[in-house]
C-alpha positions in Angstrom: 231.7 -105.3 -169.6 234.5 -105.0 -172.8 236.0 -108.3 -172.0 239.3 -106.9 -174.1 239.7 -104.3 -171.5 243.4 -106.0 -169.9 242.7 -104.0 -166.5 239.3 -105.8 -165.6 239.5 -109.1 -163.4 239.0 -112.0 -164.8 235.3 -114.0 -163.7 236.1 -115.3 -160.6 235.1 -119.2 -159.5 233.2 -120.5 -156.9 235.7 -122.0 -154.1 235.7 -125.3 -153.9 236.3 -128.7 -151.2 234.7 -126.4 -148.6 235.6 -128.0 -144.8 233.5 -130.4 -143.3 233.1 -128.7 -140.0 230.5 -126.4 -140.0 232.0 -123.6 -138.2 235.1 -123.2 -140.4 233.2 -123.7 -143.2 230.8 -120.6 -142.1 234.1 -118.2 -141.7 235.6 -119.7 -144.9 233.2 -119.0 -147.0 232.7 -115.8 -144.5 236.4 -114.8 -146.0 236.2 -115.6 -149.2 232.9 -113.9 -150.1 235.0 -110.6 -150.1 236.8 -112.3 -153.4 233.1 -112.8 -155.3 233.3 -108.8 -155.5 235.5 -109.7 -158.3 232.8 -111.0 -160.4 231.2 -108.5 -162.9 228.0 -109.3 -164.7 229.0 -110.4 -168.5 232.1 -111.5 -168.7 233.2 -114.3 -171.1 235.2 -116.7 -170.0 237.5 -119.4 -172.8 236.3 -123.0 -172.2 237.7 -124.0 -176.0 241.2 -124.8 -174.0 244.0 -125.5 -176.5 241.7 -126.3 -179.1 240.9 -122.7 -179.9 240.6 -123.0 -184.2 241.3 -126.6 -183.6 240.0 -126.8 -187.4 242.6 -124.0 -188.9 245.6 -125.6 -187.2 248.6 -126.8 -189.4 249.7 -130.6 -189.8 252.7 -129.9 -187.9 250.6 -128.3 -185.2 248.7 -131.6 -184.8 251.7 -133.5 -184.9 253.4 -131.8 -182.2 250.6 -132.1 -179.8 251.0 -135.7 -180.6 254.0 -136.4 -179.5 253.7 -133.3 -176.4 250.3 -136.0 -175.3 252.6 -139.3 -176.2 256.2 -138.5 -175.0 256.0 -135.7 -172.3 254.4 -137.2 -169.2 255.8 -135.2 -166.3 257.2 -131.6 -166.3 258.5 -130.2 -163.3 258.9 -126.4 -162.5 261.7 -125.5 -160.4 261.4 -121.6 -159.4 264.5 -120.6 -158.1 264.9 -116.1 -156.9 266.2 -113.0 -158.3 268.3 -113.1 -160.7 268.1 -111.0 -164.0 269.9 -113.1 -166.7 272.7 -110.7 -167.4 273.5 -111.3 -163.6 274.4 -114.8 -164.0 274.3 -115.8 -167.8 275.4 -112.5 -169.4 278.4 -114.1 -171.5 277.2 -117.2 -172.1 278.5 -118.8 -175.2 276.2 -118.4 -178.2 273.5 -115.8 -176.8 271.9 -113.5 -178.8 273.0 -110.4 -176.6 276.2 -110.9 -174.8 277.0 -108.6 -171.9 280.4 -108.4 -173.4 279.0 -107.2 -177.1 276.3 -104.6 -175.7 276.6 -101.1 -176.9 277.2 -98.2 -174.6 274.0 -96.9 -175.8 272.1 -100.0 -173.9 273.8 -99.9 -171.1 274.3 -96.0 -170.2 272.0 -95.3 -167.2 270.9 -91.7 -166.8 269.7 -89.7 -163.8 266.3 -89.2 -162.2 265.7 -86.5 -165.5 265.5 -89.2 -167.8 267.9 -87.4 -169.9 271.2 -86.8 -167.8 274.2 -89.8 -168.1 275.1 -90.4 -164.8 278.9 -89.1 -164.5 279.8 -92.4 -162.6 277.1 -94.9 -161.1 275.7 -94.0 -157.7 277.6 -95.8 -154.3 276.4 -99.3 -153.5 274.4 -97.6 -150.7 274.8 -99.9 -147.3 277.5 -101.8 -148.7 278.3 -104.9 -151.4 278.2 -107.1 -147.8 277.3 -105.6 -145.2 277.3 -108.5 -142.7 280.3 -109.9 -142.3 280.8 -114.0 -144.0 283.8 -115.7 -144.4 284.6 -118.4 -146.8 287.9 -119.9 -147.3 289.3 -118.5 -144.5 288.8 -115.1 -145.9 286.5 -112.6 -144.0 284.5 -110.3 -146.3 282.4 -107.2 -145.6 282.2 -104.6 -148.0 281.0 -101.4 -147.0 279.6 -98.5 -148.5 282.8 -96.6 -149.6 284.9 -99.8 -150.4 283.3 -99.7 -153.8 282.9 -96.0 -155.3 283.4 -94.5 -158.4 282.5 -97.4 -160.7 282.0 -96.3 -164.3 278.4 -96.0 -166.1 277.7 -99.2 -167.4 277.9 -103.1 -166.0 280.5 -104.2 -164.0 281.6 -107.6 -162.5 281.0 -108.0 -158.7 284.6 -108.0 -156.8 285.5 -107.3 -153.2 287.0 -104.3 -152.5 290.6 -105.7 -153.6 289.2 -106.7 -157.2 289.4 -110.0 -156.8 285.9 -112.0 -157.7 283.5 -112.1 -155.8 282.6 -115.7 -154.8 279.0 -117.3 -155.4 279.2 -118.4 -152.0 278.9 -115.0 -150.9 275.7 -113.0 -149.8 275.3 -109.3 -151.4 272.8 -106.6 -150.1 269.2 -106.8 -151.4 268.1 -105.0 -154.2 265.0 -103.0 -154.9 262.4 -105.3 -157.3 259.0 -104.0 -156.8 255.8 -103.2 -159.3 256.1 -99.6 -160.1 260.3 -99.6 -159.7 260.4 -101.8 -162.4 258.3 -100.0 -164.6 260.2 -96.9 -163.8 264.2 -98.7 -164.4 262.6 -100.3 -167.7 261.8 -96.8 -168.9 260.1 -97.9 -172.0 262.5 -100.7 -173.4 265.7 -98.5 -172.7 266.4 -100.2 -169.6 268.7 -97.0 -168.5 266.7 -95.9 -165.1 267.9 -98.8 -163.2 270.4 -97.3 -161.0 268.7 -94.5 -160.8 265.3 -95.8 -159.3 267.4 -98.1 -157.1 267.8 -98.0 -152.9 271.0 -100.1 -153.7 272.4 -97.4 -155.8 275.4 -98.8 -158.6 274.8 -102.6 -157.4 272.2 -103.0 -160.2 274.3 -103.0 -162.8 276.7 -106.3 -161.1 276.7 -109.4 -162.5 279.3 -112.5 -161.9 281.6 -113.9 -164.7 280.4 -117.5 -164.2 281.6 -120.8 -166.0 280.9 -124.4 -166.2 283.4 -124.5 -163.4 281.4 -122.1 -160.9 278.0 -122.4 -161.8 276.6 -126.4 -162.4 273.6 -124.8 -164.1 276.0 -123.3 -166.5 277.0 -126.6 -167.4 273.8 -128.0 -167.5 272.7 -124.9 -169.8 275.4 -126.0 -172.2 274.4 -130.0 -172.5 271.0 -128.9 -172.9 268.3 -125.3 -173.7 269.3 -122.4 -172.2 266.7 -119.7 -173.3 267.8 -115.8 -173.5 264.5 -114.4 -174.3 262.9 -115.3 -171.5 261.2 -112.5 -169.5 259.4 -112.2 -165.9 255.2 -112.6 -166.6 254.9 -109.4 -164.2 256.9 -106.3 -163.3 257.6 -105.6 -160.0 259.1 -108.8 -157.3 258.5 -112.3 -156.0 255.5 -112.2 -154.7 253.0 -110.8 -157.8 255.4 -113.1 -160.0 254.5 -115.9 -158.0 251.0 -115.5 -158.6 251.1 -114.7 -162.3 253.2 -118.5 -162.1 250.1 -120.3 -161.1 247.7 -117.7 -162.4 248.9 -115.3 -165.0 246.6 -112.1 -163.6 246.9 -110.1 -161.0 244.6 -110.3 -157.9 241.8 -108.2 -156.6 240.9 -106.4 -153.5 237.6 -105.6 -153.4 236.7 -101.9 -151.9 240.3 -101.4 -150.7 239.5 -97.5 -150.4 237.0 -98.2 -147.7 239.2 -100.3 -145.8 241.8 -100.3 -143.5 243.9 -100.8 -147.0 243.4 -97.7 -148.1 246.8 -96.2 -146.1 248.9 -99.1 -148.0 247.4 -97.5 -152.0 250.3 -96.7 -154.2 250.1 -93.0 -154.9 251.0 -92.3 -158.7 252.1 -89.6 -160.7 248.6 -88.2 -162.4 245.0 -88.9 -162.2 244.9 -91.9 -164.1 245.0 -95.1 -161.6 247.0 -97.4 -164.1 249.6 -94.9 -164.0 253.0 -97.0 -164.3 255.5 -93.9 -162.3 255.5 -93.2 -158.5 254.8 -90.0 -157.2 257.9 -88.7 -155.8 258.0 -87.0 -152.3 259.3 -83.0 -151.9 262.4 -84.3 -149.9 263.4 -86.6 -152.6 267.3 -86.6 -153.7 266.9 -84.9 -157.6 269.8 -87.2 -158.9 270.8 -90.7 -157.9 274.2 -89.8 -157.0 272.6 -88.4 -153.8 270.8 -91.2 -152.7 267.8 -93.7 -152.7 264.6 -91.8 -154.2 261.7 -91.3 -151.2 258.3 -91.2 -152.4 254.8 -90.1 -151.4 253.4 -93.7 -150.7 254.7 -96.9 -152.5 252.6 -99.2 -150.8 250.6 -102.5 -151.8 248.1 -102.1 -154.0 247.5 -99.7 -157.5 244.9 -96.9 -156.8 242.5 -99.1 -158.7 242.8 -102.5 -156.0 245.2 -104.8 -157.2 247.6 -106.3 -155.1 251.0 -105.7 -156.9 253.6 -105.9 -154.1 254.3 -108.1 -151.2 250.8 -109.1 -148.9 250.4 -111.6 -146.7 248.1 -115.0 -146.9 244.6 -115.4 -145.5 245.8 -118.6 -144.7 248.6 -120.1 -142.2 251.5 -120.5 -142.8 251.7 -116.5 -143.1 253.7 -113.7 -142.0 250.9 -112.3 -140.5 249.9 -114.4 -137.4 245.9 -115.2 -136.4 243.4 -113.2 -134.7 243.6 -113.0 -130.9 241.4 -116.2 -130.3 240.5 -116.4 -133.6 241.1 -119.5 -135.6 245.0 -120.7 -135.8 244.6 -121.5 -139.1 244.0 -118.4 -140.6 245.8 -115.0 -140.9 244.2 -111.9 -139.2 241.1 -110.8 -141.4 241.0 -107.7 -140.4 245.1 -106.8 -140.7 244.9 -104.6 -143.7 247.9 -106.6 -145.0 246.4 -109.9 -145.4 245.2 -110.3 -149.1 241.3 -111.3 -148.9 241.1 -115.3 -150.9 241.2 -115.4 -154.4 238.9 -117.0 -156.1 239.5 -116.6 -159.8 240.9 -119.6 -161.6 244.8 -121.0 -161.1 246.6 -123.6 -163.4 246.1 -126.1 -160.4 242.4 -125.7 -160.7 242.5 -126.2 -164.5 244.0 -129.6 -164.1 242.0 -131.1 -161.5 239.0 -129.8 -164.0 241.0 -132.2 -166.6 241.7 -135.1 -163.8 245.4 -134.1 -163.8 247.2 -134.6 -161.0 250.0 -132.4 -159.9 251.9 -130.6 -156.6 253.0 -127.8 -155.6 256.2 -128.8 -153.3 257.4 -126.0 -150.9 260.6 -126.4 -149.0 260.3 -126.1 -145.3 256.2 -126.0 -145.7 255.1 -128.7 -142.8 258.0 -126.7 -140.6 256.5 -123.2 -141.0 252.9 -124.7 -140.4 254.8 -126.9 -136.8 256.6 -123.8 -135.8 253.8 -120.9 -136.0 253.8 -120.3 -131.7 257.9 -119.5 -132.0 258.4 -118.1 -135.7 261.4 -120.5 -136.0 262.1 -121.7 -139.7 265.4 -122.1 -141.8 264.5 -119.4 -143.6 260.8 -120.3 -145.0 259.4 -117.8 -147.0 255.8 -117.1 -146.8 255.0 -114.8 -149.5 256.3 -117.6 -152.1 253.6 -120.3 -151.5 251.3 -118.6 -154.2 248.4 -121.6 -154.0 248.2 -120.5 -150.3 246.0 -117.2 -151.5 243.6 -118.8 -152.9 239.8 -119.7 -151.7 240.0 -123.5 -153.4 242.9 -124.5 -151.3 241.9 -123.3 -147.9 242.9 -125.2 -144.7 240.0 -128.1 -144.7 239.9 -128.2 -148.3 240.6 -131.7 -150.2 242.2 -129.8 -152.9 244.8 -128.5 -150.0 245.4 -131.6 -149.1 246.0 -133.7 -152.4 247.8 -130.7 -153.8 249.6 -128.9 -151.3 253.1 -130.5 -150.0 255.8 -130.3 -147.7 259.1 -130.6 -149.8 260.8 -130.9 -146.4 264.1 -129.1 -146.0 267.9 -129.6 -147.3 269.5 -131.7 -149.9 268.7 -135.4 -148.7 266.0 -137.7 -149.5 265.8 -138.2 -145.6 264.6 -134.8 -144.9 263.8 -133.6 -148.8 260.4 -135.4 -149.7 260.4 -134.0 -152.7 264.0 -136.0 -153.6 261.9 -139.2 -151.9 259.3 -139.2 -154.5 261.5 -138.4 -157.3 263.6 -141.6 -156.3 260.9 -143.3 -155.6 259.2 -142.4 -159.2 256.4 -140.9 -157.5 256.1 -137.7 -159.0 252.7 -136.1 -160.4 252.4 -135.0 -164.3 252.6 -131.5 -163.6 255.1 -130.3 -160.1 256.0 -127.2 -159.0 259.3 -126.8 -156.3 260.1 -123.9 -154.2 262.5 -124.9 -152.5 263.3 -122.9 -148.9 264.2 -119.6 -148.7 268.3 -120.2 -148.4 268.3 -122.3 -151.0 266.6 -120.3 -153.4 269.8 -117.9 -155.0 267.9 -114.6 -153.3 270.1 -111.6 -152.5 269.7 -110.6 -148.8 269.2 -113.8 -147.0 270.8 -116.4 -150.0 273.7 -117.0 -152.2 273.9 -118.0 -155.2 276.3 -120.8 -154.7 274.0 -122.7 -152.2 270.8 -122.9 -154.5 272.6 -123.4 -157.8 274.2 -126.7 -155.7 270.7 -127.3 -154.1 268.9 -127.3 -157.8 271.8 -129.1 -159.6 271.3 -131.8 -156.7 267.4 -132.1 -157.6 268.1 -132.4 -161.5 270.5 -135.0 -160.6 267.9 -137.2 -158.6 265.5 -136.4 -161.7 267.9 -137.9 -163.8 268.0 -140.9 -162.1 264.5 -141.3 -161.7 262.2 -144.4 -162.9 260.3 -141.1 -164.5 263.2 -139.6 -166.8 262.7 -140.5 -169.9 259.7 -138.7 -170.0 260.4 -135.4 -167.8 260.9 -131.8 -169.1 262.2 -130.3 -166.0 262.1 -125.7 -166.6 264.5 -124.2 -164.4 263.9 -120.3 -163.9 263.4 -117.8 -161.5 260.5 -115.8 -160.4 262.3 -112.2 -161.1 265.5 -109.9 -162.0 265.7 -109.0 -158.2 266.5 -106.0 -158.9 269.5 -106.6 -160.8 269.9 -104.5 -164.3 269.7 -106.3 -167.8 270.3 -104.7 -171.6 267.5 -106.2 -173.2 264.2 -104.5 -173.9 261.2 -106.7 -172.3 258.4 -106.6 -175.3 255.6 -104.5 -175.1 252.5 -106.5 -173.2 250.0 -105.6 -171.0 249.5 -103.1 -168.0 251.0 -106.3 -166.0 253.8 -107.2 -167.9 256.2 -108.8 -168.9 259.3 -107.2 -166.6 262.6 -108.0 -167.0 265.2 -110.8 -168.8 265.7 -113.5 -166.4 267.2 -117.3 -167.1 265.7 -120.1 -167.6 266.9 -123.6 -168.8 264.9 -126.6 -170.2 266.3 -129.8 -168.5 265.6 -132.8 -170.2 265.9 -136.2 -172.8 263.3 -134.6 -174.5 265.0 -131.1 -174.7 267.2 -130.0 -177.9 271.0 -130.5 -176.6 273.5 -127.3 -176.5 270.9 -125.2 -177.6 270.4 -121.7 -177.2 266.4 -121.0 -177.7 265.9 -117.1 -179.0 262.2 -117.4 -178.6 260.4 -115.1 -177.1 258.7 -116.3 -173.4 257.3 -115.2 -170.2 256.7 -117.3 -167.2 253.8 -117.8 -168.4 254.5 -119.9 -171.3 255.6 -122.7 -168.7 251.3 -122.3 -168.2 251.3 -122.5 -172.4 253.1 -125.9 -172.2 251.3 -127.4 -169.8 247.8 -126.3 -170.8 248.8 -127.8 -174.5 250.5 -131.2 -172.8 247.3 -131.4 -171.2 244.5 -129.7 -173.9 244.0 -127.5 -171.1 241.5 -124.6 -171.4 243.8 -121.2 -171.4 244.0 -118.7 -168.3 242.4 -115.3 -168.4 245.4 -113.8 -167.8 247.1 -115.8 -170.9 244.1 -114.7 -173.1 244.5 -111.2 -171.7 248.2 -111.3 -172.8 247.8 -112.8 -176.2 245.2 -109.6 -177.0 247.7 -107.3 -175.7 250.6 -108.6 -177.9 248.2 -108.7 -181.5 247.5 -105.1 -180.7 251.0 -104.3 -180.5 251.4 -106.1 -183.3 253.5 -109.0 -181.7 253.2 -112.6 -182.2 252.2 -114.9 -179.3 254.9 -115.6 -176.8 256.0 -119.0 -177.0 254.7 -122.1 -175.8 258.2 -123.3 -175.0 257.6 -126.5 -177.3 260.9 -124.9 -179.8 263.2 -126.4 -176.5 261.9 -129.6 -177.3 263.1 -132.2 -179.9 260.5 -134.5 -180.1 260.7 -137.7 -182.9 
């Protein structure tokens, strides 16, 4: 096997902790067989970590990883939803690309041709708000023909009367899925977005925020705010998610003689890896007609890999057990449940190391109480990326050590995640997702509620015992949908997508800085593997091949944020 090819899986790991009791441990390891069809004879796999050419590293090298081993002790990973940076950063004082300075060339979007300018952009189709909220004592719902006729280009979100829009309010979802992306990117031009859209001229929205209605604004000017900063995968929440913890995409083993097979992504071509949908005959010819329709946009890519949303083998999921089968587990058989992983995460890196770390999720321990009824305030099952994977299945001492409940809301009395920040009981390496409401998503959250909820959490960190050495990264997992000028770099067949925010939070981090180098999500994996002298993921290795052959350097390791003495 060429272990440079980027579209070959990874050598998968054996699954670890397996249960005690004999039974589950028989239809555990039953399950997560289907995963070892990802191994292939051959492969190489890195164990030289971040000592890779230890010997032809600079001084300063050395030096930094010094101080990274001697200052940083804990960093903490906040992954808020859906927002491209243009959407809520797009103006910000001192960026390299403000919204305001972009050309009309990088923002013009043209029809479904590729070469036509769209004469206006395309109704938001279903409506800014289409379920009616009221905040301060003003009723808003904002349908489909309260907003028309908006010129080509971006726009700032305002009812139907022009006046702002608040935070506080909730807009219609937005399109943000594997292929989609792909399609809106259109090679770097970014000019497709409205037109592979269902939400028709809503991608191109973005608020006018300040210090004085967005705290993470002001926390992005006391400390890094980084505006080149781009989603690890294309596509949405859930494949981004994984490449988080991961940095490849995962595998289903045979999918075209399974039940799968009616969930495939059909593509333009014969080429499986194609990166355009195949369009359906009854499919509008330009956007101003509607959302396009297409012959099958489903799960996976003709070739087996999960890129879109899938349910977890494992409970909590949004597909519910077996008839008699074990409560613990997701239907096997329901073609959307994604078969375990078994390939290596960052979570299995560090406990390789003797690392200790978490992966908080908000509302976790109320999902798992509340599986009979479905009730939940607003849990979100496809974000709890561990939860696919064969080591951390229910039984499992890695599950159990790793896998917590960050409770729900904004106090430490219900928030255990806020309790063991007070308390200065935080791992070296934590991940938060905090519950679905609070997370900024459009559709089901605002953006007011989580940039309060996160400012909250960064202001327990900054009072806790831990501080002094804490890098907290603030970022979320995609663009949502939402339309932004500048061109992704040229990666892999995975990635990276779109622009999105993300801040560096700490004592340690450079103060009213704006940080121009170039990331992924996956350089939060970078700093932690070099904190740590972690060996690198596949997926990272994959990525840094892909970037030399397009003649790139390396994406960053998000170390330039820091000033360490």
């Amino acid at each position: 096997m060429n272990e440079n090819d980027p579209n070959l899986p990874a050598i998968a790991a054996d699954a670890t902790d397996a249960p005690d009791d004999p039974e589950r441990r028989r239809v555990l390891t039953g399950i997560a067989a289907v995963g070892v069809g990802l191994v292939l004879a051959g492969c190489e796999t890195s164990q030289t970590g971040s000592a890779d050419n230890g010997a032809q590293r600079s001084a300063a090298d050395l030096r930094l990883d010094a101080a990274l081993h001697d200052q940083v002790r804990n960093i903490v990973v906040i992954y808020a939803e859906n927002r491209s940076f243009a959407n809520l950063y797009g103006n910000f004082p001192g960026v390299q690309h403000p919204l305001d300075a972009v050309p009309a060339s990088r923002y013009v979007q043209l029809d479904r041709d590729g070469k036509t300018p769209l004469p206006n952009l395309p109704k938001i189709w279903g409506g800014l708000v289409p379920q009616a909220q009221e905040v301060d004592g003003k009723r808003y719902m904002i349908g489909e023909s309260a907003i028309d006729g908006l010129r080509n280009g971006p726009f700032h979100l305002t009812d139907a009367q022009g006046a702002p829009l608040p935070n506080s309010i909730i807009t219609r979802d937005l399109v943000h899925r594997f292929y989609q992306n792909q399609m809106q990117i259109n090679a770097g031009r970014n000019d497709q977005f409205a037109a592979w859209a269902d939400s028709g001229g809503l991608v191109m929205g973005h608020y006018r925020n300040s210090a004085q209605t967005l705290r993470l604004w002001n926390l992005a000017q006391q400390y890094t705010l980084c505006d080149n900063f781009f989603m690890a995968a294309f596509g949405g929440s859930w494949l981004n998610h994984i490449f988080l913890i991961s940095a490849q995409a995962p595998f289903y083993p045979n999918v075209h003689a399974s039940p799968a097979k009616r969930l495939v992504s059909v593509v333009e071509g014969d080429d499986p890896t194609g990166t355009r949908l195949k369009l359906a005959a009854n499919s509008p010819a330009s956007a101003i007609d509607g959302p396009p329709k297409y012959v099958n946009d489903g799960i996976f890519t003709a070739d087996g890999f999960a890129v879109n949303t899938i349910a977890s083998p494992y409970q909590p999921s949004f597909v519910r057990p077996a008839p008699g089968g074990d409560p613990l587990l997701a239907n096997p058989s329901d073609p959307k449940v994604l078969p375990p992983q078994t390939y290596a995460t960052i979570g299995d890196r560090l406990s390789a190391k003797g690392v200790d770390w978490a992966w908080y999720g908000g509302a976790w321990q109320y999902a798992l109480d509340h599986l009979d009824t479905g009730a939940m305030p607003d849990f979100q099952y496809h974000h709890q990326p561990f939860n696919y994977f064969a080591s951390f299945a229910p039984g499992t001492d890695a599950r159990r050590r790793h896998l917590r409940d960050a409770g729900v809301g904004d106090d430490p009395s219900t928030n255990r995640l806020l309790a063991d920040v007070d308390a200065g009981r935080l791992p070296p390496v934590t991940f938060y997702k905090p519950q679905g409401n609070l997370n900024m998503h459009a559709g089901y959250a605002d953006v007011e509620s989580g940039d309060r909820h996160i400012a909250t959490v960064i202001d327990h960190l900054q009072r806790s015992p831990q501080w002094a050495h804490t890098v907290v990264i603030v970022t979320v997992d995609e663009n949502g949908g939402w339309w932004d000028p500048v061109a992704p770099p040229r990666g892999d067949r995975w990635g990276p997508g779109s622009r999105i925010p993300a801040l560096v939070v700490s004592p340690l981090a450079k103060k009213g800085y704006i940080d121009h180098t170039v990331y992924d999500t996956n350089s939060i994996l970078r700093l932690i593997s070099r904190v740590h002298g972690l060996a690198p993921l596949d997926g990272v290795r994959v990525r840094d091949r892909a970037f030399a052959q397009n003649g790139l350097a390396p994406l960053g390791d998000m170390t330039a944020s820091l000033d360490l003495a």
